[in-house]
C-alpha positions in Angstrom: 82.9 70.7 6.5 86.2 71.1 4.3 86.7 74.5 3.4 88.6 73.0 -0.4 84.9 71.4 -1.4 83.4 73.5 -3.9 80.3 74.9 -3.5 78.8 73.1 -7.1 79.8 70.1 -5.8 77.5 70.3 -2.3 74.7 71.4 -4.2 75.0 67.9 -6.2 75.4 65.6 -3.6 72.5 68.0 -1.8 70.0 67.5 -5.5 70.7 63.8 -5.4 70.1 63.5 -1.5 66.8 65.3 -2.4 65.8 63.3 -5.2 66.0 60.3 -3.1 64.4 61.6 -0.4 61.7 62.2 -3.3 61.8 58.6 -4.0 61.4 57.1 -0.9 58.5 59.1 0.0 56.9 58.4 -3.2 57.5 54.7 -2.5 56.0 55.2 0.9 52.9 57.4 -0.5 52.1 54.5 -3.0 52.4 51.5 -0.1 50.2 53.4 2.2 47.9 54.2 -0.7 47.4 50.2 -1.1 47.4 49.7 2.5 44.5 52.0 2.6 42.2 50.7 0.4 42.4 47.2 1.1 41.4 48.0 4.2 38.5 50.1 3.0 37.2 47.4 0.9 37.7 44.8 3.9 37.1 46.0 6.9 36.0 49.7 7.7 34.2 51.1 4.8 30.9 51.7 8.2 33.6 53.5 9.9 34.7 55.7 7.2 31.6 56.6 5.5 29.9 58.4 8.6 33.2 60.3 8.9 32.7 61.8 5.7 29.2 62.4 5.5 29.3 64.3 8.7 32.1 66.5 7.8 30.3 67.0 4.1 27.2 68.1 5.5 28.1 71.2 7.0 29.2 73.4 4.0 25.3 72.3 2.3 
């Protein structure tokens, strides 16, 4: 850590670090998101479906 850095200057490499961070997860959100519903249409909408009935029925 140098001591002659300002401290504006950390918080702006700090914000853009963050907004990328942002970003990426974003990114990732939106893949996984895609991943997940081509594989609900495909392959495990009889998995699924149980899963939410069963956790749905006990607040009724």
């Amino acid at each position: 850590m140098n001591r002659n850095v300002s401290y504006t200057e950390v918080m702006d490499e700090v914000m853009v670090l963050f907004a990328v961070l942002v970003v990426i997860l974003l990114i990732l959100i939106a893949i996984l998101r895609s991943f997940d519903q081509a594989e609900l249409t495909h392959t495990r909408p009889s998995v699924l479906i149980p899963i939410r009935t069963s956790q749905d029925d006990p607040d009724h």
